[in-house]
MOPAC internal coordinates of N, CA, C and O (Angstrom, degrees):
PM7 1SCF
backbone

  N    0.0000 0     0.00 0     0.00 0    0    0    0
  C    1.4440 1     0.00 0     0.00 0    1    0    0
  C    1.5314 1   110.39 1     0.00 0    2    1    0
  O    1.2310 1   123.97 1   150.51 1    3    2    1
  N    1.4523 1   109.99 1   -29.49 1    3    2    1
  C    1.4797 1   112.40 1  -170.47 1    5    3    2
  C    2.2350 1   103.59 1   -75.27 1    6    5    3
  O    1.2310 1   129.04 1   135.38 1    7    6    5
  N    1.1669 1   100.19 1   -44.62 1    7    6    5
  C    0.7986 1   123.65 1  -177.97 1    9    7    6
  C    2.1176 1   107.75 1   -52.74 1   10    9    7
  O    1.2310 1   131.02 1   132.68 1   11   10    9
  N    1.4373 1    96.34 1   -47.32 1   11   10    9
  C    1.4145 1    87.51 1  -179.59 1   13   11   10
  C    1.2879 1   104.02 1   -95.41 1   14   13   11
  O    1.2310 1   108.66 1  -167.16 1   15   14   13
  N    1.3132 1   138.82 1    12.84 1   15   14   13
  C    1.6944 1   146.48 1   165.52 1   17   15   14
  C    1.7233 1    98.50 1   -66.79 1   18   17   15
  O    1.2310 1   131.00 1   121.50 1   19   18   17
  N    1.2540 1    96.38 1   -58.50 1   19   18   17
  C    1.8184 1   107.99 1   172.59 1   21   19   18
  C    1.5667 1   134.50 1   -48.20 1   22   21   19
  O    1.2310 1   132.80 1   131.79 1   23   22   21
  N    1.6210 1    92.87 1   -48.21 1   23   22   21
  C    1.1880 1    74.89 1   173.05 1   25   23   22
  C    1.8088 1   119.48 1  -115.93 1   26   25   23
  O    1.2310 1   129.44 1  -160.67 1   27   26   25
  N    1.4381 1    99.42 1    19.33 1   27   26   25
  C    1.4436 1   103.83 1   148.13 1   29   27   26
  C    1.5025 1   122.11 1   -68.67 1   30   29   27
  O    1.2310 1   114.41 1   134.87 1   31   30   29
  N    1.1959 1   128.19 1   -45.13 1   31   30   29
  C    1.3106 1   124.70 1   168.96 1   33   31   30
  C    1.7460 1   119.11 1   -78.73 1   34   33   31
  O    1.2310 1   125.13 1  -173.88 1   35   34   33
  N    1.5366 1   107.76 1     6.12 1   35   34   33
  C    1.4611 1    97.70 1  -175.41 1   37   35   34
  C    2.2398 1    92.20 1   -96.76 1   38   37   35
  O    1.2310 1   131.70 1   159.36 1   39   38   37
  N    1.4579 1    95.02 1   -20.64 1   39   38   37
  C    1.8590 1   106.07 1   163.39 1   41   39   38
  C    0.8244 1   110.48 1   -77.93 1   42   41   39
  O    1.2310 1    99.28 1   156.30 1   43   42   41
  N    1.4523 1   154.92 1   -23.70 1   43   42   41
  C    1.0328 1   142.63 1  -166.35 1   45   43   42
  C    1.9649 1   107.29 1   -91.98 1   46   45   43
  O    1.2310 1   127.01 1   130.88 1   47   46   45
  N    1.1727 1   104.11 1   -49.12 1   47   46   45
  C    1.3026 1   107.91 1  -173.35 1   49   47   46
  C    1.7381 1   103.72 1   -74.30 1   50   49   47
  O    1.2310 1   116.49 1   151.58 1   51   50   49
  N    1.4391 1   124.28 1   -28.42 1   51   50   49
  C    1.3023 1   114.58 1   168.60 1   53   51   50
  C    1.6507 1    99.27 1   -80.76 1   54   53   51
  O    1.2310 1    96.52 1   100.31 1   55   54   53
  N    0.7297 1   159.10 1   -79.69 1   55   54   53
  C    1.3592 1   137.10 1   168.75 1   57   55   54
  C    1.3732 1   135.77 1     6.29 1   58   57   55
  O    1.2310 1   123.84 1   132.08 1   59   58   57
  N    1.5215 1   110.23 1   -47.92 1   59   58   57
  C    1.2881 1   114.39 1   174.48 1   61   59   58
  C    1.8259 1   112.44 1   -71.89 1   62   61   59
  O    1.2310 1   122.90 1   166.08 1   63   62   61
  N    1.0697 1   112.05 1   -13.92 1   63   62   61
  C    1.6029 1    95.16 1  -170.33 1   65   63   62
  C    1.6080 1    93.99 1   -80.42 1   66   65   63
  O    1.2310 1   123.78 1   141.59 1   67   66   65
  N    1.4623 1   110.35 1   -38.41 1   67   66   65
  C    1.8039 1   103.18 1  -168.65 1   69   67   66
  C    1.3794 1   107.70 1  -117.53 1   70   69   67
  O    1.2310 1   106.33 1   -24.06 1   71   70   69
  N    1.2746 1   143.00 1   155.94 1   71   70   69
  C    1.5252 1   151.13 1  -139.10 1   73   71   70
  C    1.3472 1    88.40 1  -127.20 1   74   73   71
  O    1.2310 1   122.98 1   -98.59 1   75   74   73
  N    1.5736 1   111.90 1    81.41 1   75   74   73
  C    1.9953 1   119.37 1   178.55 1   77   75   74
  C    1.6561 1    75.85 1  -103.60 1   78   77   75
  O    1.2310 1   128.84 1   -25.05 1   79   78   77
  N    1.1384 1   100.57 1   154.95 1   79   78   77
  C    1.5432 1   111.25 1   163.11 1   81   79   78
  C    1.3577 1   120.91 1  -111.19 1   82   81   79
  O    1.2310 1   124.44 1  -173.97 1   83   82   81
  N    1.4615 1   109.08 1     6.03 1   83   82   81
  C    1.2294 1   114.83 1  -177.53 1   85   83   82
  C    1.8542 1   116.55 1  -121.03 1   86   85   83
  O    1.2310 1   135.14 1  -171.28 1   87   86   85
  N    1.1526 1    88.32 1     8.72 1   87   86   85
  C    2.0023 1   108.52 1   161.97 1   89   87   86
  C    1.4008 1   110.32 1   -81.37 1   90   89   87
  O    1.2310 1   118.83 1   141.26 1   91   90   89
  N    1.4964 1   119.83 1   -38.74 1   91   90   89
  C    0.8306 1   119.14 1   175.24 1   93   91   90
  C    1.2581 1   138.76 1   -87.14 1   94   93   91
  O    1.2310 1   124.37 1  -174.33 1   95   94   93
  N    1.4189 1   109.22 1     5.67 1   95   94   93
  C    1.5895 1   125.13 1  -168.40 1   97   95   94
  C    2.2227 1    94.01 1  -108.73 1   98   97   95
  O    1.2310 1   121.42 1   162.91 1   99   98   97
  N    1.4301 1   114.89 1   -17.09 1   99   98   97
  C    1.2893 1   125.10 1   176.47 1  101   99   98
  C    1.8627 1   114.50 1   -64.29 1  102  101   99
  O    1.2310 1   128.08 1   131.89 1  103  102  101
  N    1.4860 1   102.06 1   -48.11 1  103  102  101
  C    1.7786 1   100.54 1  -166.88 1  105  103  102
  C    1.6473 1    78.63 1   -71.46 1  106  105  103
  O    1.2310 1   104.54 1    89.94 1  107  106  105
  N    1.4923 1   146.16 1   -90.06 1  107  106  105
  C    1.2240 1   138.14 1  -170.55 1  109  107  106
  C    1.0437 1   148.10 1    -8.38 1  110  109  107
  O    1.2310 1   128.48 1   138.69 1  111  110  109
  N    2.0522 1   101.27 1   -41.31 1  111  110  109
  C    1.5558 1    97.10 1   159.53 1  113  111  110
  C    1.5411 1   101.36 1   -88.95 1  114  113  111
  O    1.2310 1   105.70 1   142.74 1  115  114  113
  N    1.4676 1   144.12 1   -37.26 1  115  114  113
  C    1.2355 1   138.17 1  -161.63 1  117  115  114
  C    1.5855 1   104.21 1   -47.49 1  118  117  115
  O    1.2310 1   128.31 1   144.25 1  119  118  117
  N    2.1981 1   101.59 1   -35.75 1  119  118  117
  C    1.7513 1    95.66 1  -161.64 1  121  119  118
  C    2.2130 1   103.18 1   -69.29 1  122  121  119
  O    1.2310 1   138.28 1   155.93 1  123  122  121
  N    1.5160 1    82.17 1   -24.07 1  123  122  121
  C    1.5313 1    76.99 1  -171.97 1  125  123  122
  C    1.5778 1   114.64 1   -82.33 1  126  125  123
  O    1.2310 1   123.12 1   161.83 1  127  126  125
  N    1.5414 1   111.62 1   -18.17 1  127  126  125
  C    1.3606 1    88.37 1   177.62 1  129  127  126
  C    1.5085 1   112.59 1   -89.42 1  130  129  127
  O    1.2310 1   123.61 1  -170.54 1  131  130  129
  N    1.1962 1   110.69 1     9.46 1  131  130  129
  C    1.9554 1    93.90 1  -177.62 1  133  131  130
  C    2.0280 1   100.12 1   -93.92 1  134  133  131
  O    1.2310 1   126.86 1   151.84 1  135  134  133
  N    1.5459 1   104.40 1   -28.16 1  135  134  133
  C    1.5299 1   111.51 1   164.82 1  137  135  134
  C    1.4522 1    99.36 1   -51.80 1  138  137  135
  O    1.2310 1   116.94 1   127.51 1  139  138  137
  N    1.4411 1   123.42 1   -52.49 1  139  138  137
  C    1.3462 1   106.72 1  -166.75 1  141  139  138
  C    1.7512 1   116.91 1   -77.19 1  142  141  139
  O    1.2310 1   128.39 1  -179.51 1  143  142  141
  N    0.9819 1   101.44 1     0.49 1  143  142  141
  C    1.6437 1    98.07 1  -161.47 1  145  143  142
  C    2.2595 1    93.27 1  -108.69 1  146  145  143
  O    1.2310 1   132.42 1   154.98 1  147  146  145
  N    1.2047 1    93.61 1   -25.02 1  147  146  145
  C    1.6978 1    97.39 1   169.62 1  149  147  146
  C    1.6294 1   106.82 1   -72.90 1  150  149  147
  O    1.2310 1   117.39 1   129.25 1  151  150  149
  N    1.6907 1   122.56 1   -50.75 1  151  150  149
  C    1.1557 1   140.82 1   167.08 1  153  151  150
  C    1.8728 1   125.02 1   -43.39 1  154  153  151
  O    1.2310 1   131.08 1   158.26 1  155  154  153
  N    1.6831 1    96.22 1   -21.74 1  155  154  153
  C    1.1444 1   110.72 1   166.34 1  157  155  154
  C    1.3682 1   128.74 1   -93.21 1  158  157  155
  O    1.2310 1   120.89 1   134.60 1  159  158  157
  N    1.4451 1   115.91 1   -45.40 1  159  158  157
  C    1.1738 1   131.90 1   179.23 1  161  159  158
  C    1.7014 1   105.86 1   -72.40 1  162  161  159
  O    1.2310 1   118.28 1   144.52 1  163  162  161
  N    1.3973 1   120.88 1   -35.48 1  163  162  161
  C    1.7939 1   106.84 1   148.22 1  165  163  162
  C    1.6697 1   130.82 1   -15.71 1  166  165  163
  O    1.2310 1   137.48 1   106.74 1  167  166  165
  N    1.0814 1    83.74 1   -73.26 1  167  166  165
  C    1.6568 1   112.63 1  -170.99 1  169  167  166
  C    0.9276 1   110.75 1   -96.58 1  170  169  167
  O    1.2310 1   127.25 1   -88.41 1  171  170  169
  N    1.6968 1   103.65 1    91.59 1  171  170  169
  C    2.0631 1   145.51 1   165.06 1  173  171  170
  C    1.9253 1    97.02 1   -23.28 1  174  173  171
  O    1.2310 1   116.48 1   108.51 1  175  174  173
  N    1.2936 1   124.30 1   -71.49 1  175  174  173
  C    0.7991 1   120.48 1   -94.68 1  177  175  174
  C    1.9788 1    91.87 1  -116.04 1  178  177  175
  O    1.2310 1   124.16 1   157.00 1  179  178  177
  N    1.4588 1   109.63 1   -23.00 1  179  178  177
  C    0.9545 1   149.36 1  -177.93 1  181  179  178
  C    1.5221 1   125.98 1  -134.16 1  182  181  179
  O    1.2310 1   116.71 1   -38.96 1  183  182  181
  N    1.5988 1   123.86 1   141.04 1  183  182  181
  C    1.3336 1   129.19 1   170.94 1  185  183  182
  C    1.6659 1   109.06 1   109.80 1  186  185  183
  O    1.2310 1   116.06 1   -17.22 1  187  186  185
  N    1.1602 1   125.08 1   162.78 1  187  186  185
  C    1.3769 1   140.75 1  -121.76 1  189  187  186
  C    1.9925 1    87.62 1   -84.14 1  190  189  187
  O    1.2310 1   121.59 1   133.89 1  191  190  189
  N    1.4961 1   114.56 1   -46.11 1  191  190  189
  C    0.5848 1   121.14 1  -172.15 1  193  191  190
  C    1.9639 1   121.55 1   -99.58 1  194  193  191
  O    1.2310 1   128.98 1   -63.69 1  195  194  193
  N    1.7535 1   100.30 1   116.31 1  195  194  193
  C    1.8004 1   108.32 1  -164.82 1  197  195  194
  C    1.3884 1   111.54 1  -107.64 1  198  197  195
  O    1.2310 1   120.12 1   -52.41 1  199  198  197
  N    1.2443 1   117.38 1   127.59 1  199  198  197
  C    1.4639 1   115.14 1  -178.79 1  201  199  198
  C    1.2170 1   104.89 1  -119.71 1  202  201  199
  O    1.2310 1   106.82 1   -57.36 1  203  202  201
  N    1.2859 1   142.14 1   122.64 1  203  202  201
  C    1.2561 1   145.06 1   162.74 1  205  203  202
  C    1.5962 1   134.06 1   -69.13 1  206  205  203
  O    1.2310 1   114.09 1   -73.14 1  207  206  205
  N    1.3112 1   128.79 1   106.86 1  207  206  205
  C    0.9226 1   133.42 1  -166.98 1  209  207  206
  C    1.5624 1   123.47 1   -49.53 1  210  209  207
  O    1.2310 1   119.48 1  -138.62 1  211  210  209
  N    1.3065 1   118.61 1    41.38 1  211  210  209
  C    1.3621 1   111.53 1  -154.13 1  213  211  210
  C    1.9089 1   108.71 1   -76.56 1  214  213  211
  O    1.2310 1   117.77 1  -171.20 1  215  214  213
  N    1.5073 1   121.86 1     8.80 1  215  214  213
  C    1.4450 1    84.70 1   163.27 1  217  215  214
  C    1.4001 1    95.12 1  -117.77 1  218  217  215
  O    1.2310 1   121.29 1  -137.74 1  219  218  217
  N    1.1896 1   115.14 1    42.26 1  219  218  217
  C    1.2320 1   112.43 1   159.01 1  221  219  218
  C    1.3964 1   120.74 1  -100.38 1  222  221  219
  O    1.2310 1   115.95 1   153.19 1  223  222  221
  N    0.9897 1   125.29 1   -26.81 1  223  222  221
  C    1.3418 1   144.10 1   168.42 1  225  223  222
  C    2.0874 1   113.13 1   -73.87 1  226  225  223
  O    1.2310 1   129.11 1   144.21 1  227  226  225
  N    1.3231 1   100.04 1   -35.79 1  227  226  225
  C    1.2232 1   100.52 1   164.27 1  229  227  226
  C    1.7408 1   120.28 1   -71.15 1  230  229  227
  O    1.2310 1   121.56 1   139.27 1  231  230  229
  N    1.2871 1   114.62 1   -40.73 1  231  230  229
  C    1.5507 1   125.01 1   153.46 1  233  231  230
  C    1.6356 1   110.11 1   -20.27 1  234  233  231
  O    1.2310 1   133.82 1    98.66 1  235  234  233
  N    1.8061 1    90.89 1   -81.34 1  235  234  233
  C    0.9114 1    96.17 1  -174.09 1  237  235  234
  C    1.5217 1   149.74 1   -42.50 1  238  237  235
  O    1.2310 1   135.22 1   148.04 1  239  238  237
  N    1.4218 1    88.15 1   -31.96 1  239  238  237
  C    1.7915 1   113.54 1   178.08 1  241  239  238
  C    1.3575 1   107.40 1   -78.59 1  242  241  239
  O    1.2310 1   113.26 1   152.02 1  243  242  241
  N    1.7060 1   130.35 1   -27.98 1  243  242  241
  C    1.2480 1   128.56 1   165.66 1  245  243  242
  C    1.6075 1   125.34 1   -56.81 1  246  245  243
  O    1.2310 1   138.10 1   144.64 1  247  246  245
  N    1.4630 1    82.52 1   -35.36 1  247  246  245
  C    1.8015 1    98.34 1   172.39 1  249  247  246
  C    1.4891 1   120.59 1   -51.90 1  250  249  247
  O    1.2310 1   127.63 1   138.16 1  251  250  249
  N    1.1577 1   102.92 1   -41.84 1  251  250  249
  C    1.5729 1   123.08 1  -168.86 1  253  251  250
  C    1.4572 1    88.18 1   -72.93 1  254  253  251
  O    1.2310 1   118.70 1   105.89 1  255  254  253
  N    1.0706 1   120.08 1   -74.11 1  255  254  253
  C    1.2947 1   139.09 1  -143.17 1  257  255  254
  C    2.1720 1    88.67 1   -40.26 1  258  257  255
  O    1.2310 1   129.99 1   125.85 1  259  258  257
  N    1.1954 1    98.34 1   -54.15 1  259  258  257
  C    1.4531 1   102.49 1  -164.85 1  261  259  258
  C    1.7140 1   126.64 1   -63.16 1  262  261  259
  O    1.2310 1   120.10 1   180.00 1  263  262  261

């Protein structure tokens, strides 16, 4: 996040000297895709991105074990 704070404002201020219209279309999607990629990683259960609970499952098998 810190990282795209930076270089949203390192586009923004090169942006301002010349009238690209497409500098400005960059911080907008960047803000939405890191919302979307936090918005993903929320929600276990569903969405693009799957993480497997694996020490949970290792837990679990200790449980048994005992």
């Amino acid at each position: 996040m810190f990282l795209i704070a930076v270089l949203s404002n390192l586009l923004i201020g090169y942006g301002a000297h010349g009238k690209k219209p497409i500098l400005s279309l960059i911080l907008p999607l960047a803000v939405a895709l890191s919302f979307f990629l936090i918005a993903d990683i929320d929600s276990p259960r569903g969405g693009i991105i799957r993480v497997h609970p694996q020490n949970l499952y290792v837990l679990a098998e200790s449980f048994k074990a005992q």
